[in-house]
Chimera marker file (.cmm) of the C-alpha trace (Angstrom):
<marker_set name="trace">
<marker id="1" x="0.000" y="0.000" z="0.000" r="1" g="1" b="0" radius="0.5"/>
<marker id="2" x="1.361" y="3.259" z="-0.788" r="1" g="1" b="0" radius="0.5"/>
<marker id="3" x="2.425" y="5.233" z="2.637" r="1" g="1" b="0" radius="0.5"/>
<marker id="4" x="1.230" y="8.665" z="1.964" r="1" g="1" b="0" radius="0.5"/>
<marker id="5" x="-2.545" y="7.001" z="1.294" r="1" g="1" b="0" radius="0.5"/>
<marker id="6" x="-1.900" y="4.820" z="4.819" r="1" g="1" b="0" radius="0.5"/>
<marker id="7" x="-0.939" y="7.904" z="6.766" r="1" g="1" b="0" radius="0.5"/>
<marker id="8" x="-4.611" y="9.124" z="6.747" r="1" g="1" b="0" radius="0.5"/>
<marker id="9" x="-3.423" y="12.444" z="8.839" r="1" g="1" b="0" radius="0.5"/>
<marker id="10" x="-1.093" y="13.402" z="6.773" r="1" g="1" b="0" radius="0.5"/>
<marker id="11" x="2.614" y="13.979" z="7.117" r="1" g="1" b="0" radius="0.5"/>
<marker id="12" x="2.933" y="17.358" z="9.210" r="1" g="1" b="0" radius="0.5"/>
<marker id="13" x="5.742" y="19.907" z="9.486" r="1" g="1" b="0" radius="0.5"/>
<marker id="14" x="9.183" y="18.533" z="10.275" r="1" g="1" b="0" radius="0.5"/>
<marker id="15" x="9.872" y="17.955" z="14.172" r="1" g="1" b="0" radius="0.5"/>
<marker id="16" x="12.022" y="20.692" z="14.382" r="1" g="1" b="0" radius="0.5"/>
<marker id="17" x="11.568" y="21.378" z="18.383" r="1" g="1" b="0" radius="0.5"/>
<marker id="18" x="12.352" y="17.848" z="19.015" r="1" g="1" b="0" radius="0.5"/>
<marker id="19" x="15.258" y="17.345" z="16.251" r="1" g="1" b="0" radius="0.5"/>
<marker id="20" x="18.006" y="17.058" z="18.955" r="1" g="1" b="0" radius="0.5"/>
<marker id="21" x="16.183" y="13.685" z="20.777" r="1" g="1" b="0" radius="0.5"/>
<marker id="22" x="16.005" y="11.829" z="17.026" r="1" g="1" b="0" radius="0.5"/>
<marker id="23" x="18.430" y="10.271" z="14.808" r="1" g="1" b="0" radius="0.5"/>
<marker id="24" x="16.884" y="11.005" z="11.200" r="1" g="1" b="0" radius="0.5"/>
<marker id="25" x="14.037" y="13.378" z="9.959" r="1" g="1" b="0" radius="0.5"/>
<marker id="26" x="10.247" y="13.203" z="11.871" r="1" g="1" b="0" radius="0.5"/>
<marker id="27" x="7.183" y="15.016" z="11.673" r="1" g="1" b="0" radius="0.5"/>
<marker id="28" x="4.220" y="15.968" z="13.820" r="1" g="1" b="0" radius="0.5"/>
<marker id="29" x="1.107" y="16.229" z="13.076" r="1" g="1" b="0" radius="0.5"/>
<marker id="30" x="-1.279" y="17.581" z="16.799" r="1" g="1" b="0" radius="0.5"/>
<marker id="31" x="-4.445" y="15.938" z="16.782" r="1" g="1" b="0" radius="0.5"/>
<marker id="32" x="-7.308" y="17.342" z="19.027" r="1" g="1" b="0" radius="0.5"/>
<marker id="33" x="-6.545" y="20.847" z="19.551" r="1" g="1" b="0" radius="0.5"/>
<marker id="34" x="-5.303" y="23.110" z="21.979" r="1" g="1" b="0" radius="0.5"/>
<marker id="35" x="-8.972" y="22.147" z="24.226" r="1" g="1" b="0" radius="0.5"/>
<marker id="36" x="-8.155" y="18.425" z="24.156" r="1" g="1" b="0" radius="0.5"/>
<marker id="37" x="-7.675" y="17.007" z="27.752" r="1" g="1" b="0" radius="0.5"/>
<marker id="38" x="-4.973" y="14.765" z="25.910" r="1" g="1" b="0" radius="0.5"/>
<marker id="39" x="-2.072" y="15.488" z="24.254" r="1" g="1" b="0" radius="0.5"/>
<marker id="40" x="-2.249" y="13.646" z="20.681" r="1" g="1" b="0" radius="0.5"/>
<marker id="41" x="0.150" y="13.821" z="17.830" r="1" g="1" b="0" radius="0.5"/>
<marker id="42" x="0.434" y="11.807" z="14.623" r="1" g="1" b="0" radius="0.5"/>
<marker id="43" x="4.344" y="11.110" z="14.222" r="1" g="1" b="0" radius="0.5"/>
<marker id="44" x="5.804" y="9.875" z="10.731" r="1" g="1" b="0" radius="0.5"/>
<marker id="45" x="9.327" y="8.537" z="10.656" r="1" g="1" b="0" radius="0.5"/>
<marker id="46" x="11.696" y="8.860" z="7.502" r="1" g="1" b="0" radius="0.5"/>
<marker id="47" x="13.003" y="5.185" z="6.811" r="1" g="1" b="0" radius="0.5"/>
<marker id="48" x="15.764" y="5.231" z="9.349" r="1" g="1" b="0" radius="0.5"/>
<marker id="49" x="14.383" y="7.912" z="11.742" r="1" g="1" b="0" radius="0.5"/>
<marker id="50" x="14.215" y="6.986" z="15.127" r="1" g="1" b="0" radius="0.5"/>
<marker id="51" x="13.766" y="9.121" z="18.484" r="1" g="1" b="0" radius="0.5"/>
<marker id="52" x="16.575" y="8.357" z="21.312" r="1" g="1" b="0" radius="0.5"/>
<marker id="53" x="15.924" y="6.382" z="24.385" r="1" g="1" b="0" radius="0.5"/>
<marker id="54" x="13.576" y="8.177" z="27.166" r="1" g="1" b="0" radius="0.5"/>
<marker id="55" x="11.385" y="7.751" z="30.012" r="1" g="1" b="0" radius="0.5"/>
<marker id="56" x="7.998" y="8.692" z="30.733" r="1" g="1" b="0" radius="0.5"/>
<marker id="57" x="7.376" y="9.920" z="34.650" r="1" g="1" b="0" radius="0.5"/>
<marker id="58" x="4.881" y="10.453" z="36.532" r="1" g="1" b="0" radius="0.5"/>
<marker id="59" x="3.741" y="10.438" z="40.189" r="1" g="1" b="0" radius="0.5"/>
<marker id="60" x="0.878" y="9.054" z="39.097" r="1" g="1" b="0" radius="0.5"/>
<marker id="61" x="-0.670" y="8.207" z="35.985" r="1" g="1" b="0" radius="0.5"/>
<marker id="62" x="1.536" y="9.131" z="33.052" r="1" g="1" b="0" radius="0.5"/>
<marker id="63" x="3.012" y="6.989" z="30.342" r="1" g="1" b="0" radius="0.5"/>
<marker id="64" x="2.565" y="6.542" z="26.539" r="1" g="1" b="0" radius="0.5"/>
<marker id="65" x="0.403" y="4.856" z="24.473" r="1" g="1" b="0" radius="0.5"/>
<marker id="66" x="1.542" y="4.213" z="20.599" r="1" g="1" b="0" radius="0.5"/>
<marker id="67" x="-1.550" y="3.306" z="18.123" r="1" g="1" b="0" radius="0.5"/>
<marker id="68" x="0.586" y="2.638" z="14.831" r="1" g="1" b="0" radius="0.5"/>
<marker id="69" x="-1.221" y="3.369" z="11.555" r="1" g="1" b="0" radius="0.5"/>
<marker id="70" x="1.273" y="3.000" z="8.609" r="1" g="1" b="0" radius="0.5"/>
<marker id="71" x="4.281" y="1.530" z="7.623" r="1" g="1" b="0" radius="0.5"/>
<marker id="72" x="6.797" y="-1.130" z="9.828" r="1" g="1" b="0" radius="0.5"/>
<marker id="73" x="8.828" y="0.295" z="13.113" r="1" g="1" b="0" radius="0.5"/>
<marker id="74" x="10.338" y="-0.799" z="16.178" r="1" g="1" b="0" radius="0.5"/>
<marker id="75" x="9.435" y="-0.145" z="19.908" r="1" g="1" b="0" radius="0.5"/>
<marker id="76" x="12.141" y="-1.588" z="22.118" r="1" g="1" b="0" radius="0.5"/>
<marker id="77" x="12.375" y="-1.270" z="26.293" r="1" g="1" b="0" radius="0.5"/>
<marker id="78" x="15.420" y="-1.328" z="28.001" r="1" g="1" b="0" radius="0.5"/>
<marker id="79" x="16.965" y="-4.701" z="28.396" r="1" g="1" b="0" radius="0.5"/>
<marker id="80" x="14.210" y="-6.178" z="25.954" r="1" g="1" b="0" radius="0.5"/>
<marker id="81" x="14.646" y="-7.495" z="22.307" r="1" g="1" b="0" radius="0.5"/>
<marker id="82" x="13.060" y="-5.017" z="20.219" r="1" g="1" b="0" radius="0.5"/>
<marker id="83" x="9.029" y="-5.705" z="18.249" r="1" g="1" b="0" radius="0.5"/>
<marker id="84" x="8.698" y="-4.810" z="14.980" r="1" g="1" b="0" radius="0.5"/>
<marker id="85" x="5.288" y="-2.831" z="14.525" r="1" g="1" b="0" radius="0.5"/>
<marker id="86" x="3.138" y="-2.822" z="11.889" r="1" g="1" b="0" radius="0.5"/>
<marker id="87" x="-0.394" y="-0.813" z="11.292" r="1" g="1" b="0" radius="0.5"/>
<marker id="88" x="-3.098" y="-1.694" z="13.587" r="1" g="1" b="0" radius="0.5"/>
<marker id="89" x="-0.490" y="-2.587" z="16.547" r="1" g="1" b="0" radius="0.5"/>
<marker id="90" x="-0.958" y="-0.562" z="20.156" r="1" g="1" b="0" radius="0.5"/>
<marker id="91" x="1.612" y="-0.085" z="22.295" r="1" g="1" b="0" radius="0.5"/>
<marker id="92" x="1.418" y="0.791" z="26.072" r="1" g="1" b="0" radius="0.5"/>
<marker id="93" x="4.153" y="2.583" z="27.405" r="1" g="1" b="0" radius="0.5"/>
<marker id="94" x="3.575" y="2.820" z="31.440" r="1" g="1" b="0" radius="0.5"/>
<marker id="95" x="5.443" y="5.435" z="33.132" r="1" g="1" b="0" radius="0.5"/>
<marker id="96" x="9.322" y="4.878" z="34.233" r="1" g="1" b="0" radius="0.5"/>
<marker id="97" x="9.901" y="2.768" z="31.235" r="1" g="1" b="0" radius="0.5"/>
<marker id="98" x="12.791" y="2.998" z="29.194" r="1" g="1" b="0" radius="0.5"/>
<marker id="99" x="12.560" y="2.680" z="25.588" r="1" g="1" b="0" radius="0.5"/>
<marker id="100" x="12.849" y="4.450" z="21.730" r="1" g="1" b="0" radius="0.5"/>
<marker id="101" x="10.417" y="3.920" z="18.999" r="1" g="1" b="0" radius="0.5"/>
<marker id="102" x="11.024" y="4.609" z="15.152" r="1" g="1" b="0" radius="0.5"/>
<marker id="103" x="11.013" y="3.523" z="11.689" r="1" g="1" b="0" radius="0.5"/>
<marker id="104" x="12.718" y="0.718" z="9.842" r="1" g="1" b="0" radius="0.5"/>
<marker id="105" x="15.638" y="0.957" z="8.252" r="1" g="1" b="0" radius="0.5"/>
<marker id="106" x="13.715" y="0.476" z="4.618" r="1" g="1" b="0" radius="0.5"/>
<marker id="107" x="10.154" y="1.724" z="5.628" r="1" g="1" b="0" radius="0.5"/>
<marker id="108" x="8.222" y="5.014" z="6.523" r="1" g="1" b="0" radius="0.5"/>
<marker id="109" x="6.228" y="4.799" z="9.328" r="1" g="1" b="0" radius="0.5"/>
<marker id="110" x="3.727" y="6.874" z="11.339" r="1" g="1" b="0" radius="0.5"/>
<marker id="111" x="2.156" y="5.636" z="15.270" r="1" g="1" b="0" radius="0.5"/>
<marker id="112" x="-0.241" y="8.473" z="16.804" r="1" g="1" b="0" radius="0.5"/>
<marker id="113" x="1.321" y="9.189" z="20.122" r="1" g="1" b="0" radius="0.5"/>
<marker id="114" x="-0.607" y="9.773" z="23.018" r="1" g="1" b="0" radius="0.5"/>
<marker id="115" x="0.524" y="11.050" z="26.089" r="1" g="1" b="0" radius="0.5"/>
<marker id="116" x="-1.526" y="9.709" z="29.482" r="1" g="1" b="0" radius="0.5"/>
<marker id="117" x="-2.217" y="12.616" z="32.004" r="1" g="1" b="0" radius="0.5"/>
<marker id="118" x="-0.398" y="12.141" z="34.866" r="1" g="1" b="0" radius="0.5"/>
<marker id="119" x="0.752" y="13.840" z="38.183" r="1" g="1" b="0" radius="0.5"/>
<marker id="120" x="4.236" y="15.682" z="38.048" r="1" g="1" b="0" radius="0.5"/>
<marker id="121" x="4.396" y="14.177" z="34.400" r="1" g="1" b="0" radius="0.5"/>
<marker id="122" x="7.604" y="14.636" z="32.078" r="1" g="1" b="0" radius="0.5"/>
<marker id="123" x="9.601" y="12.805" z="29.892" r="1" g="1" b="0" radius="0.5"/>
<marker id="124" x="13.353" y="12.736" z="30.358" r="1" g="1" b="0" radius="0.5"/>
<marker id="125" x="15.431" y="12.078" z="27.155" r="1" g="1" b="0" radius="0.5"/>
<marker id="126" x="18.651" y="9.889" z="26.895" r="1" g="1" b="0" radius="0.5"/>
<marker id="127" x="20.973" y="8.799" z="24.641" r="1" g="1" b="0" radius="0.5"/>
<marker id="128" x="20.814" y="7.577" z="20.657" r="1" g="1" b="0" radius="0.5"/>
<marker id="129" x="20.240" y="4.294" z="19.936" r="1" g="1" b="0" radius="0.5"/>
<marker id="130" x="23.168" y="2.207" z="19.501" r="1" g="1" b="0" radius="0.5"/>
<marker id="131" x="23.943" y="2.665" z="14.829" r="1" g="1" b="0" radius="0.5"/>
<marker id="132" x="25.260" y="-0.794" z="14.689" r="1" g="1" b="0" radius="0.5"/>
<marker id="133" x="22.592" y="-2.023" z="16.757" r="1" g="1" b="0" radius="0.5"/>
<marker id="134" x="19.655" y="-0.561" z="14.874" r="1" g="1" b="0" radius="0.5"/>
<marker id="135" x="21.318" y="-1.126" z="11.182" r="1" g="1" b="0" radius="0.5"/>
<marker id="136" x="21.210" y="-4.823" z="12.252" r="1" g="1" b="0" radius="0.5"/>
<marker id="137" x="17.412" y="-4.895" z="12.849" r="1" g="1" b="0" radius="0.5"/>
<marker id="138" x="16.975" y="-6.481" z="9.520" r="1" g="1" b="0" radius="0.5"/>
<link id1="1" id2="2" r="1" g="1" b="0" radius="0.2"/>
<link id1="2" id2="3" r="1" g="1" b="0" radius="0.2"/>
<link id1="3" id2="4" r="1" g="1" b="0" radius="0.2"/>
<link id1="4" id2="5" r="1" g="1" b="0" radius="0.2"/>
<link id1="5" id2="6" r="1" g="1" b="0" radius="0.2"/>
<link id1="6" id2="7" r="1" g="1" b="0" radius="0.2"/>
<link id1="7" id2="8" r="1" g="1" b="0" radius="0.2"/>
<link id1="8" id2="9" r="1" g="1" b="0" radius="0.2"/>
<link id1="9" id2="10" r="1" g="1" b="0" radius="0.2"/>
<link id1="10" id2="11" r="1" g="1" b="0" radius="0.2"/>
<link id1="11" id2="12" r="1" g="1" b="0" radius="0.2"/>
<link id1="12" id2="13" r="1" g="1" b="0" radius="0.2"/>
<link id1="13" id2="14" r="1" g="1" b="0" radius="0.2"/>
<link id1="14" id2="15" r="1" g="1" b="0" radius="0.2"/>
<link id1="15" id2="16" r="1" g="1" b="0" radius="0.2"/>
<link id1="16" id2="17" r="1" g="1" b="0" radius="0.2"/>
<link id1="17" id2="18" r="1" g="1" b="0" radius="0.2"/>
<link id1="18" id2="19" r="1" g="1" b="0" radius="0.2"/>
<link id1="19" id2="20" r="1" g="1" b="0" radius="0.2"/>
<link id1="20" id2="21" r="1" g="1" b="0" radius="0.2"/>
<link id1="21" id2="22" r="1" g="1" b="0" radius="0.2"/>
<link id1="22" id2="23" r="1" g="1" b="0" radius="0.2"/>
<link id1="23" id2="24" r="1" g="1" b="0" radius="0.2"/>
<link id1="24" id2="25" r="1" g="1" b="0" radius="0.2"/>
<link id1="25" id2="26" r="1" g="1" b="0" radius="0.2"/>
<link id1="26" id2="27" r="1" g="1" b="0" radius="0.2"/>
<link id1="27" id2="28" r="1" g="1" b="0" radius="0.2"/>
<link id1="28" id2="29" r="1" g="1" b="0" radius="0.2"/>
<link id1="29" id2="30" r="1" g="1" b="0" radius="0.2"/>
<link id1="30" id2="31" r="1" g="1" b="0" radius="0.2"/>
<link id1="31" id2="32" r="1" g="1" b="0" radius="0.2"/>
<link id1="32" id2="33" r="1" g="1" b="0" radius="0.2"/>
<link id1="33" id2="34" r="1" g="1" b="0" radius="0.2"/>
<link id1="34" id2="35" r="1" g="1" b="0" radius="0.2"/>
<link id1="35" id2="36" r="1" g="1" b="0" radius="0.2"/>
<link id1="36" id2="37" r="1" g="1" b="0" radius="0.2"/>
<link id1="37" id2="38" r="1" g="1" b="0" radius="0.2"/>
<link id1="38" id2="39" r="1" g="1" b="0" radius="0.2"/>
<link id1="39" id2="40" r="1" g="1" b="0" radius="0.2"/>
<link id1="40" id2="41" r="1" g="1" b="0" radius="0.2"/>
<link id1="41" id2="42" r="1" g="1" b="0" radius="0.2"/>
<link id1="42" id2="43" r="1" g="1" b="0" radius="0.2"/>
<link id1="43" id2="44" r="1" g="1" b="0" radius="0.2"/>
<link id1="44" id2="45" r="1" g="1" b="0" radius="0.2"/>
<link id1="45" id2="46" r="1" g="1" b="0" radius="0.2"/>
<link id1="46" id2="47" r="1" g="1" b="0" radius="0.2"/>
<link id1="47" id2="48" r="1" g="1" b="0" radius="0.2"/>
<link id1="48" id2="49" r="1" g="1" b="0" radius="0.2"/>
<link id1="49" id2="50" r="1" g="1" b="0" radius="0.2"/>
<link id1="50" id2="51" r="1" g="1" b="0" radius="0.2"/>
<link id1="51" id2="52" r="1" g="1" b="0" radius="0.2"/>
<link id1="52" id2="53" r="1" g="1" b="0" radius="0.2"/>
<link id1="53" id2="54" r="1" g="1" b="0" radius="0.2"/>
<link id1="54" id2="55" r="1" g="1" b="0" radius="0.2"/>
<link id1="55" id2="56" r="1" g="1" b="0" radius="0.2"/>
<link id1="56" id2="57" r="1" g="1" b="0" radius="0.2"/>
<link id1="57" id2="58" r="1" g="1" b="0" radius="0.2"/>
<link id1="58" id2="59" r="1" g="1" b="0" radius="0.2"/>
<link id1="59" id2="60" r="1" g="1" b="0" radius="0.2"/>
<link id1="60" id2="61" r="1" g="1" b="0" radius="0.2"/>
<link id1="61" id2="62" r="1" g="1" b="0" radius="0.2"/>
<link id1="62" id2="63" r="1" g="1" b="0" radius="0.2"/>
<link id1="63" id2="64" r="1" g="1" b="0" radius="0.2"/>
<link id1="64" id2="65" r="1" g="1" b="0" radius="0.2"/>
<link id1="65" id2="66" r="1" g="1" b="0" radius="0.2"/>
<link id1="66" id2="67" r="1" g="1" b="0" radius="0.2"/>
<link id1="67" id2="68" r="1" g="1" b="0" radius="0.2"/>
<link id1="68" id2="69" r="1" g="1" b="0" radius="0.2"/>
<link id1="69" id2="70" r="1" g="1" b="0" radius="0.2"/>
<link id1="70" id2="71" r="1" g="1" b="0" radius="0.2"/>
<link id1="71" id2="72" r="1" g="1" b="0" radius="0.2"/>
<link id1="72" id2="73" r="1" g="1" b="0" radius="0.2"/>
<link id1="73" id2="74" r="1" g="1" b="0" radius="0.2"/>
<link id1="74" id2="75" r="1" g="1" b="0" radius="0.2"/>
<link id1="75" id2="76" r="1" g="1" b="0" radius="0.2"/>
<link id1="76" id2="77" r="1" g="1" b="0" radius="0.2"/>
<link id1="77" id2="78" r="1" g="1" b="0" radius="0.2"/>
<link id1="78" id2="79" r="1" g="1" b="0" radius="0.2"/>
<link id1="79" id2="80" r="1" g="1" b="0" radius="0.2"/>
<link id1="80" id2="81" r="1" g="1" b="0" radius="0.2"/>
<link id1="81" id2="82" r="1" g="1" b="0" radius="0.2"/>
<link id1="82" id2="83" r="1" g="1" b="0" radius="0.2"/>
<link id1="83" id2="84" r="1" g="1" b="0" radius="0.2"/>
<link id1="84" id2="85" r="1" g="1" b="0" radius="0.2"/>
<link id1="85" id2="86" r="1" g="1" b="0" radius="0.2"/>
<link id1="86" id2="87" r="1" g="1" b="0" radius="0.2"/>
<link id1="87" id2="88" r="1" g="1" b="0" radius="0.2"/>
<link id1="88" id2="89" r="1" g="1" b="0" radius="0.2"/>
<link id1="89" id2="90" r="1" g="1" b="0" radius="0.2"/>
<link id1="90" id2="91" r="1" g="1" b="0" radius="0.2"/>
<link id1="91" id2="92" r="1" g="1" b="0" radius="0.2"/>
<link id1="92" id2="93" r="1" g="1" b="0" radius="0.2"/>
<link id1="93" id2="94" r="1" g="1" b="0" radius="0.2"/>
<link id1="94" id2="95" r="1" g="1" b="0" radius="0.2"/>
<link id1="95" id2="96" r="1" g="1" b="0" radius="0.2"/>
<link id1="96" id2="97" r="1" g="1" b="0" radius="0.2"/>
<link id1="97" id2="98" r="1" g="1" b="0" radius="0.2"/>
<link id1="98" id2="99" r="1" g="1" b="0" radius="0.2"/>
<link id1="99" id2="100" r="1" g="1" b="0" radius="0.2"/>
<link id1="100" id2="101" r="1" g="1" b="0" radius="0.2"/>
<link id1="101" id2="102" r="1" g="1" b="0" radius="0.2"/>
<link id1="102" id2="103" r="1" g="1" b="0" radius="0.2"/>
<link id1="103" id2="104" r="1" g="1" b="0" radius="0.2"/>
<link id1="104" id2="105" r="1" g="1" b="0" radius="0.2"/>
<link id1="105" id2="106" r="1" g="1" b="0" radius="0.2"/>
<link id1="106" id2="107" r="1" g="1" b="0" radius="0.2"/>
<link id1="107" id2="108" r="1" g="1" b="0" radius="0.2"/>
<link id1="108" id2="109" r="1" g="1" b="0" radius="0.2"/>
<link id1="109" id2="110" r="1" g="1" b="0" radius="0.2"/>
<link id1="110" id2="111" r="1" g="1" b="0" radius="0.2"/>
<link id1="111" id2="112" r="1" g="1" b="0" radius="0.2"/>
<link id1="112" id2="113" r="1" g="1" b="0" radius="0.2"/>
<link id1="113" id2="114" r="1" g="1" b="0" radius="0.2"/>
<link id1="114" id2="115" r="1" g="1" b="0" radius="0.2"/>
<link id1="115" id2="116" r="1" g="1" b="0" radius="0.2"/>
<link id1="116" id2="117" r="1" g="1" b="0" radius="0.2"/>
<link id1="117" id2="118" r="1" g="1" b="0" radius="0.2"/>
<link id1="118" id2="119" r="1" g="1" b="0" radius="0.2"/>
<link id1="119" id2="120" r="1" g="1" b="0" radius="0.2"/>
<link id1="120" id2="121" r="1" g="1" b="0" radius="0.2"/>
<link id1="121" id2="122" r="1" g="1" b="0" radius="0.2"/>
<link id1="122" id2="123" r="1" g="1" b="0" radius="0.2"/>
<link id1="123" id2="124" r="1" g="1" b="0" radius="0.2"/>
<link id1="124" id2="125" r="1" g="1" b="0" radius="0.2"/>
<link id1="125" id2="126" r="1" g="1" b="0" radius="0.2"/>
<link id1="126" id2="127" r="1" g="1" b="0" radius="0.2"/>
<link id1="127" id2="128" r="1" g="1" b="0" radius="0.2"/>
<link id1="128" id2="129" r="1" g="1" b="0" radius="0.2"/>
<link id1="129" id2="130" r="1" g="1" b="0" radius="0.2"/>
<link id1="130" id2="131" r="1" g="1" b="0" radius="0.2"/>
<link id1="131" id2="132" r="1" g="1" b="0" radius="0.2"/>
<link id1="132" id2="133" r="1" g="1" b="0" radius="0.2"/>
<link id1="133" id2="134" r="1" g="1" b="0" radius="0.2"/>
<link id1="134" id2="135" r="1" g="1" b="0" radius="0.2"/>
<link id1="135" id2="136" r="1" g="1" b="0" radius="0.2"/>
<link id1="136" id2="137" r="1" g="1" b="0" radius="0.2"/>
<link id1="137" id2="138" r="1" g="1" b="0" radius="0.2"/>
</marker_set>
């Protein structure tokens, strides 16, 4: 299927306020408004593109949740092998967790990203994924 067709809401403007935490070109794309009680965004990956290793915490509440809607990509925790993702898969991130998410080396790919309300919530961003690591994926 062709990817722009598959990424129903559309590619966005380049993540430029986020650039540093990612290996590779992103985009965003808000979803809900500036009224939504959640924080929504439709994220598209360049084939390659991947954001670095972070954490998601919280008090209470908090975390991620990843519903992916075109393309292949990879969600990996720390100290787990990583899952290839593919449209239609959800993800749930729980708070303290940490992980990176991204494309494939040879595939676009977009996952709306939304963020769970929490208490004293914030993300805290690490380092890249490891080059040889990810290049081996395939």
């Amino acid at each position: 299927m062709d990817f722009e067709k598959a990424n129903i809401f559309g590619l966005g403007n380049k993540n430029e306020a986020y650039a540093q935490y990612f290996d590779g070109q992103s985009y965003l794309c808000p979803l809900g408004g500036k009224d939504s009680p959640l924080s929504m965004a439709n994220v598209t990956f360049q084939p390659g593109s991947r954001n670095h290793w972070h954490i998601h915490h919280a008090k209470r509440g908090g975390g991620q949740i990843l519903l992916v809607t075109a393309g292949e990509g990879y969600y990996q925790e720390w100290g787990k092998k990583p899952r290839k993702l593919r449209p239609g898969d959800v993800v749930i991130i729980p708070p303290e967790v940490k992980h990176w998410h991204g494309a494939a080396p040879h595939s676009w790919f977009s996952h709306i990203a939304i963020e769970v309300p929490g208490e004293e919530a914030s993300n805290e961003w690490l380092e890249a994924v490891d080059n040889a690591f990810y290049d081996n994926l395939e």
